[in-house]
N, C-alpha and C positions, 0 to 999 in steps of 0.2 A: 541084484543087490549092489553090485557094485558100479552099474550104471547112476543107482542113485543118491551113489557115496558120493560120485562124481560132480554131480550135479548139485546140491546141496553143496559142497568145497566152492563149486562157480560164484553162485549166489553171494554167498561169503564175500568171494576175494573182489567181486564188483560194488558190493558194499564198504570194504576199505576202500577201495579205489574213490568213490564217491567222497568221502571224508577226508583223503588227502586231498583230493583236489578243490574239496570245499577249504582245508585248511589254508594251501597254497592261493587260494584266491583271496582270502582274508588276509594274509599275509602281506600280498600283493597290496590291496588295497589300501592296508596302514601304512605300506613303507612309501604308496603314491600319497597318500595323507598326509605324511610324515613330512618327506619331499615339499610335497606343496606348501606344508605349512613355514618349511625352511624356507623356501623362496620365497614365501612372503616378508617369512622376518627379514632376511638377506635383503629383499626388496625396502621394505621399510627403513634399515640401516642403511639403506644408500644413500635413499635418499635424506635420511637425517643426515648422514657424512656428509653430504652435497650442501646440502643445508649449513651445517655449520661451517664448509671450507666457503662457502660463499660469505657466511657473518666474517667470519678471519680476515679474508680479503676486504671485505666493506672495514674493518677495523686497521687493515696494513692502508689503503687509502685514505681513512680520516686522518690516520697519523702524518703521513703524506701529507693532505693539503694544510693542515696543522703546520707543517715545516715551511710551507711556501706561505700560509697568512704570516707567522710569526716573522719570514724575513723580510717580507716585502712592506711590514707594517717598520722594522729597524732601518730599513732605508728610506720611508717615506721625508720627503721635502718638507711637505703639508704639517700643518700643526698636529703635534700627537695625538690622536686618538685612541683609548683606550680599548683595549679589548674584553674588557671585565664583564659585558652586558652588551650582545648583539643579535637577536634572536632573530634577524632573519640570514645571518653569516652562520648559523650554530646550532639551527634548531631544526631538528628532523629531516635534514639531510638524505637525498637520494642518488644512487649512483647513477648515472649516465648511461643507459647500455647504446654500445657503438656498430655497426654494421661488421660481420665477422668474415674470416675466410669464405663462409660458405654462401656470400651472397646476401644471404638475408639483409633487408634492411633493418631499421632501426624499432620500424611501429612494429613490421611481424616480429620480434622478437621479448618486444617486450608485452609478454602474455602471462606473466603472471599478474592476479588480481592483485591492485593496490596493496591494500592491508598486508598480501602476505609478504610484500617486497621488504628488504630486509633497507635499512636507514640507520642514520647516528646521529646523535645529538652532542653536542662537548657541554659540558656545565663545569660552573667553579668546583660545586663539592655535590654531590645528594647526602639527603637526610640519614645522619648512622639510626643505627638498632638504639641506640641509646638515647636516639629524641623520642621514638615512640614509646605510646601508652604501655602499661604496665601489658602483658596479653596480649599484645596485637602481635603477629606476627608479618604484616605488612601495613601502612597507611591507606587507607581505604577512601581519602576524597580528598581534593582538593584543600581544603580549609585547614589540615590537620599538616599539610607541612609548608616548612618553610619557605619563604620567597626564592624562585628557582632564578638564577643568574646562568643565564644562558654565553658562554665564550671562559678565555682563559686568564688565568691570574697573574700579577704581575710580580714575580717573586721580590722586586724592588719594594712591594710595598711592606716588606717582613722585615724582623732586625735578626739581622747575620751574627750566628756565633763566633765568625774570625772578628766582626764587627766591634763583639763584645770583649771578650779577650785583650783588643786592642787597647778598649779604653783602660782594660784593667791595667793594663803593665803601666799604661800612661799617666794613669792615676788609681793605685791600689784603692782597691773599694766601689768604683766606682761599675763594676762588672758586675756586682752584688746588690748595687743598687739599680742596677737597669734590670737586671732580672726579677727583682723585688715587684716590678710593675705590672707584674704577667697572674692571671688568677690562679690559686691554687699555689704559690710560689713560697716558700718559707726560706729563713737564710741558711738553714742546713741543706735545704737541696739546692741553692743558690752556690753554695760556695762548693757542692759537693760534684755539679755538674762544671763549674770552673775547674776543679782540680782532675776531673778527666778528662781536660781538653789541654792543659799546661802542659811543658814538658819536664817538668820538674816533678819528687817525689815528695816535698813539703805539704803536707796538707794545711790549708785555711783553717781559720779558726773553727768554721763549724763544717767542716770539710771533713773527706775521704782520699785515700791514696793506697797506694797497693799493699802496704799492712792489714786496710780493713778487708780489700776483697781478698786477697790471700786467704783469709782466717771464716772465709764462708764453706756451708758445707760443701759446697762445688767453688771452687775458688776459679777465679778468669783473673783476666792482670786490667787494667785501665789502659783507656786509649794512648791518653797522652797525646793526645790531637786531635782535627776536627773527625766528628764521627762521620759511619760511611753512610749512616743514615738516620734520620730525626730521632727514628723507633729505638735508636742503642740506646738512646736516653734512659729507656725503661731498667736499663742495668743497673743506673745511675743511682750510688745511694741516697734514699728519701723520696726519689720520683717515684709517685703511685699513678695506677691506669686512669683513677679514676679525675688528676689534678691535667694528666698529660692530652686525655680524649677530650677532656670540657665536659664529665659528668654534671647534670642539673644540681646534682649535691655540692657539690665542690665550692668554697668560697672563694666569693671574689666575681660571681657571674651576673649577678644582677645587669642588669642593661646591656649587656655588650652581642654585641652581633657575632663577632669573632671568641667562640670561646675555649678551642683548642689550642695545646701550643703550634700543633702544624700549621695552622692559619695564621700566626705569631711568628714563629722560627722558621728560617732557611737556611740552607747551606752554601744557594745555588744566586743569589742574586749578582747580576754585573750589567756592564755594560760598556759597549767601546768608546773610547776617545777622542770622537767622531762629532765635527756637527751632521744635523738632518741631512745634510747631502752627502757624507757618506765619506766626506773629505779630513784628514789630520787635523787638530784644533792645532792653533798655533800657539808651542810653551812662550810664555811671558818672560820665562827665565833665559830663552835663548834670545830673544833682541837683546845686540848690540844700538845704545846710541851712537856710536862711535859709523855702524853698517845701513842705519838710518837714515841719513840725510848727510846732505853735500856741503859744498864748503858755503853754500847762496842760503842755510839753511829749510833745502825745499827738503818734503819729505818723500820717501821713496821705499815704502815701508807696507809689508804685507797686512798692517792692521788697518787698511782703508775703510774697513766697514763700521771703525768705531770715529767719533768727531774727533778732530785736529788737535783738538785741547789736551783729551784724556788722551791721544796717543803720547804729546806732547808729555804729560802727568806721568806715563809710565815709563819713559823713559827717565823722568826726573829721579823716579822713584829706583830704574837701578841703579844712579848714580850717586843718590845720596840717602835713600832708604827713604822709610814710610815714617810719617810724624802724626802722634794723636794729644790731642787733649788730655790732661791727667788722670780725668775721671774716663777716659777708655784704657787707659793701659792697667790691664792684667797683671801685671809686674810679673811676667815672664822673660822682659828683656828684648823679645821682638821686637817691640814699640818704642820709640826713645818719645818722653815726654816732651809739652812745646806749652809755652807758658799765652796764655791768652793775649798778653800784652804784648808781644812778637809783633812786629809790626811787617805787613803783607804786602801782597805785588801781586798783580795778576797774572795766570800764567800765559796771556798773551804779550806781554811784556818780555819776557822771557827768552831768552837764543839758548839752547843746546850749543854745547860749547862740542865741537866738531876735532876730536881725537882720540886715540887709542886707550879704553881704558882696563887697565887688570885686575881691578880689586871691585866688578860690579857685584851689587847687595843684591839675595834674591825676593823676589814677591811672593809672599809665604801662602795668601789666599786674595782669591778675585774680591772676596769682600772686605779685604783689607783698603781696597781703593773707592769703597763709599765712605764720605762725609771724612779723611781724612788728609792729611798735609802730608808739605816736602817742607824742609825747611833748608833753605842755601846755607855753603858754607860761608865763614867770616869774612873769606875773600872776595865774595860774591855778593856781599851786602847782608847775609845773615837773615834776608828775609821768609814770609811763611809764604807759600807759596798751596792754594787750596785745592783740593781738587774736585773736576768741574764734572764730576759724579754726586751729585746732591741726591738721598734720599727723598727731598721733598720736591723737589722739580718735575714740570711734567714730562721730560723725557728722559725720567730715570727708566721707568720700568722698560719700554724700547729698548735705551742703551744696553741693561743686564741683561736684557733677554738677548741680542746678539753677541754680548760680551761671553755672556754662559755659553751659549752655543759655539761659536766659535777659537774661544780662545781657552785656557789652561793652564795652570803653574804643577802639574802632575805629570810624569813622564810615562806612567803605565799605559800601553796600548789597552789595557780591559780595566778598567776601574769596578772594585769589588767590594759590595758590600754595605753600598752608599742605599738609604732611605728616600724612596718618594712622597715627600712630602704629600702628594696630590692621591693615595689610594691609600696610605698607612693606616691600620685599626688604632683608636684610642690610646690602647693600650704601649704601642710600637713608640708612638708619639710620647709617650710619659717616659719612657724607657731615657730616649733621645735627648727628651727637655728637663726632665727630672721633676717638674710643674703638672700635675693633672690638670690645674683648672685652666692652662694657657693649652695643655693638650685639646680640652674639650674645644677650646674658644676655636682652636685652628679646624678639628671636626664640623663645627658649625656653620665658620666663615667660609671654606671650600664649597660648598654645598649653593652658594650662591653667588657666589664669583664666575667671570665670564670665561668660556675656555681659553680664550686668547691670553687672557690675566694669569692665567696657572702655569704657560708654557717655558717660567723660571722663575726663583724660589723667591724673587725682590716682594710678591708680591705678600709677604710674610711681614716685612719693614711697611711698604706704602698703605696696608688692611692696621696698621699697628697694632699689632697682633704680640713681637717680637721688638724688644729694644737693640739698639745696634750690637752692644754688647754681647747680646746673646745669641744673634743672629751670627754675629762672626764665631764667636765658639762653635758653634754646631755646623759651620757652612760646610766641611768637611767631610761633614758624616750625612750631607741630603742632597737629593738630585730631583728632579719631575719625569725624566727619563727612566729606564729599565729595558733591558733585552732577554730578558730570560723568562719565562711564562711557564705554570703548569695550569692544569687541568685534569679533566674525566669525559673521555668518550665510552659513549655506552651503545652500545649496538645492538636494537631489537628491531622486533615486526608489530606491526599493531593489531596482527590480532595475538599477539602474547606469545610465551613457549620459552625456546631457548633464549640467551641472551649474551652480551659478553661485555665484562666493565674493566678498562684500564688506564688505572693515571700515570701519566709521563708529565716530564719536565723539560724543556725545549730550549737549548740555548742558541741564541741568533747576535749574538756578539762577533761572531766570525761569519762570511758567506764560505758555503750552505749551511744553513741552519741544521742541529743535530739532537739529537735527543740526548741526555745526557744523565735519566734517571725512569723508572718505568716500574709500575709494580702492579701485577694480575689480579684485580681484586673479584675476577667473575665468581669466585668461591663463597663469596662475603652477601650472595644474593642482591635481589633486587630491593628494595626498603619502598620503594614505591608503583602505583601503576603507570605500564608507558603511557597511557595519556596524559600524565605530569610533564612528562617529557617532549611534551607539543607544546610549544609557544601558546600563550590563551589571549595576546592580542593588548588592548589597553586596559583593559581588566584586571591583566597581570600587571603590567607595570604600575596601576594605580594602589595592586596590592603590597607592590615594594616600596613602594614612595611610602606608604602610611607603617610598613614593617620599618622602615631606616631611621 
C-alpha cells in the first residue's frame, strides 16, 4: 500500500515538474521575443537618429555654404548678380562624401542609393497652408503651386521699418503714408504699428500706446522701438493674421506676387560703404580744394576715376555750394536759387583758386551734382558755372555708375535701410514714391533693361521713368546694391520621410558673413512634394516668366 502511495506522489510531482518547465520555457521564449523585438526598435531608432543627425549636418552645411555664397557674391568685382533665382547654385544640392580615417575611398563609400541620400535645396519662400485648396492637406502636382525661385532674397529689396520711422519724424505723416501702400493696411494699424516703434508715449491720431495695452485682459507694454522680430507685429493693435500672412481674403491683393508683409517688411536690410572691390568709397565731404591740387593747378586727387571736369565741379561745389534753377529748388534752403539769365563760363575756363579754406559747404547728395550749377562769387565775376554731369549725355550713365560705386557724402561704414530699386515688390516702390502708376512704370521698365544698365540707379532719370526732382528726393532712401539675404533651406530625400525646414537671414556687410536671424520652421510641415523642390529645367522658368 504504501509502495503505491509512493509511486502515485512520483507520477504527480514529474507532472509539475513537466509544467514548470514548459512554463519557464514559454517564458524564456517571450522575454527572447520581447528582447528581440526591442533590438529591433532600438535598431530602427538608430538608424532613424543616424538619419536625422545626418539631415542636421546636411542642414549645418547648407547654412555654411549659404555664408561663403553670400560673401563672396558682397565682394564680387563683377557686376552684381543677383541671387534671387539660381537653380543650378540651389537646387538639390548633394553633399560630397570625402575619403575618411579608415581608408575608404570616395566611390566605396558612398553606397547609399541615390534617392535615399539626404540633399538641400534653398528657395525664397515655399507655398503656406494658406495658398492651398480648401482640404488639401498637401499640393499634390505641379500646377497647383506657385512659381518656385530657387536661391535667396535680397532683404534690400523690402522697406525697412527704421526706414519708415525716419521719414516720419522728417516729415509727420509721411510713415502713414508709406504704410498705407502695403495690402490689407488701414490708417489705424498704420499709425498704431508707428506708435510701437517711437519712443514716445503719445499716441497718433488713429494710434495706440501703453494706455491701450495696459487696459487689455493680459496687458504687455509696447516696444517703443524696432521689434525683435516682423511677427511682434501680430501684438500690434489692428494688425490681423490674416492682413499680416497675405490671406487670398484680404484686400488689396489682386495682382501682386508679393503679398505678405514679410515679403514687404525688414528689419535686417544694409549694406557697406564699399565699392565692388571691397575698398572705402571716398566721402565727398572730406576733399579739400585747398589738398587737391598744386600751386600749376595739376590735380593730385584720389577721384581720378571720375573726368577732370566734374572733379573740377565738386570741388567748386565745396567752395561755393550747389546752384539750381528755381523750378528745382525745394525751398528747403539746401539749394540757393540761380536765375536763368546768369550769365556762364565753362568749367574749363575755371582755376581753383589754391588756399586754405575753413568755411567749406557740404554735398548733401551725389544727385545733387546732375544737371546742376556753381555759381562764382561777385569777386570772381558772378558767373554760373554748370556742371558737366548732364542727365542727357551719353556718358552720364558710366559716370554715375563709378561715381555711385566709388564715391559718398555718408559717413556710415553700414548704410541701413536704403531700397533696391532693381528687386523691390510694387508695393515697396509706392511706399518710396508715393505714385503707384510711376511704381508700376519702374516694375515694367526693369524687366527689360540690360544688367549693365541696372548697376546704378541713373538709369531711373536716362529710362524717364523719374523727373530730377524726384529722383533727388528719394536718392537717399535707394541703392541697386544689398548685403543681407534670407531665405529657406529644406533638407529632404527623394524618396520622401523625414525632412527639415529652416529660414535664416545672412548678413555679409562685415567679412565672415554671419547669420543674424534663424527660425525652425520643420514643425510647420512640408506644403509640397520634394519633387517641387527639383529644378524642372526651362519648363520651369518659362512657367515664371508667364506667372511675373
Amino acid at each position: 500500500m504504501r509502495n503505491n502511495s509512493l509511486a502515485l506522489w512520483t507520477r504527480r510531482r514529474d507532472g509539475v515538474i513537466l509544467i514548470v518547465v514548459l512554463v519557464l520555457v514559454v517564458m524564456m521564449s517571450l522575454t527572447g521575443f520581447a528582447f528581440m523585438n526591442r533590438m529591433a526598435t532600438e535598431y530602427k531608432a538608430t538608424l532613424m537618429h543616424g538619419d536625422m543627425r545626418q539631415a542636421y549636418q546636411t542642414l549645418v552645411s547648407a547654412e555654411s555654404f549659404l555664408l561663403h555664397v553670400a560673401e563672396l557674391q558682397s565682394s564680387q568685382p563683377e557686376p552684381y548678380n543677383e541671387l534671387i533665382h539660381d537653380p543650378q547654385l540651389f537646387s538639390s544640392r548633394m553633399l560630397r562624401p570625402t575619403a575618411g580615417s579608415d581608408g575608404q575611398s570616395e566611390v566605396q563609400r558612398i553606397s547609399t542609393p541615390e534617392p535615399l541620400r539626404w540633399r538641400f535645396s534653398v528657395v525664397n519662400k515655399l507655398p503656406d497652408r494658406s495658398e492651398r485648396r480648401q482640404g488639401e492637406t498637401e499640393i499634390q502636382d505641379d500646377e497647383q503651386v506657385p512659381p518656385m525661385r530657387f536661391g535667396l532674397k535680397n532683404e534690400s529689396g523690402k522697406l525697412h521699418l527704421g526706414r519708415v520711422m525716419l521719414w516720419d519724424s522728417e516729415n509727420p505723416g509721411a510713415g502713414r503714408s508709406a504704410l498705407m501702400q502695403f495690402p490689407g493696411m488701414t490708417p489705424e494699424t498704420a499709425d498704431s504699428i508707428l506708435d510701437w516703434i517711437d519712443h514716445d508715449n503719445e499716441p497718433r491720431e488713429f494710434g495706440a500706446e501703453q494706455e491701450y495695452y495696459s487696459g487689455l485682459d493680459r496687458p504687455y507694454a509696447p516696444r517703443n522701438g524696432l521689434p525683435e522680430s516682423l511677427e511682434e507685429l501680430l501684438f500690434v493693435k489692428g494688425v490681423t493674421r490674416q492682413a499680416f500672412y497675405g490671406d487670398e481674403s484680404a484686400p488689396g491683393l489682386e495682382g501682386l506676387t508679393e503679398k505678405s508683409w514679410p515679403e514687404l517688411l525688414t528689419l535686417y536690410s544694409a549694406e557697406p560703404n564699399q565699392s565692388r572691390f571691397g575698398r572705402d568709397r571716398i566721402d565727398l565731404n572730406e576733399v579739400d580744394p585747398g589738398e587737391q591740387i598744386d600751386a600749376t593747378s595739376a590735380f593730385r586727387t584720389d577721384l581720378s576715376f571720375l573726368p577732370r571736369n566734374l572733379v573740377k565741379f565738386i570741388l567748386l561745389a565745396r567752395l561755393y555750394g550747389i546752384a539750381y534753377p528755381p523750378d528745382l529748388v525745394d525751398g528747403s534752403g539746401i539749394f540757393a536759387p540761380v536765375e536763368d539769365s546768369q550769365p556762364e563760363v565753362s568749367i574749363a575756363e575755371i582755376n581753383i583758386p589754391v588756399a586754405e579754406f575753413s568755411d567749406l559747404l557740404e554735398i548733401i547728395s551725389l544727385a545733387d551734382l546732375v544737371d546742376s550749377a556753381v555759381q562764382l562769387p561777385a569777386t570772381d565775376g558772378g558767373q554760373l558755372v554748370q556742371s558737366p554731369l548732364r542727365s542727357d549725355s551719353s556718358e552720364f550713365l558710366e559716370t554715375m555708375k563709378q561715381l555711385e560705386d566709388q564715391a559718398t557724402v555718408n559717413v556710415d561704414k553700414t548704410i541701413i535701410g536704403r531700397i533696391n530699386i532693381n528687386t523691390a515688390p510694387e508695393p515697396v516702390l509706392r511706399a518710396l514714391i508715393g505714385n503707384p502708376e510711376v511704381a508700376s512704370r519702374i516694375v515694367r521698365q526693369r524687366q527689360m533693361i540690360e544688367a549693365w544698365e541696372r548697376e546704378c540707379t541713373a538709369w531711373l532719370l536716362t529710362r524717364r521713368i523719374l523727373d530730377l526732382q524726384t529722383y533727388r528726393h528719394i536718392y537717399a532712401d535707394i541703392t541697386t546694391r544689398g548685403a543681407v539675404h534670407s531665405g529657406e533651406i529644406v533638407v529632404y530625400r527623394k524618396s520622401g520621410g523625414p525632412f527639415l525646414r529652416r529660414r535664416l537671414t545672412i548678413d555679409a556687410t562685415s567679412s565672415p558673413a554671419h547669420r543674424i536671424h534663424w527660425v525652425n520652421l520643420t514643425e510647420h510641415g512640408l506644403s509640397v512634394q520634394t519633387s517641387v523642390l527639383e529644378y524642372g529645367g526651362f519648363a520651369q522658368d518659362h512657367k515664371e516668366q508667364q506667372g511675373q
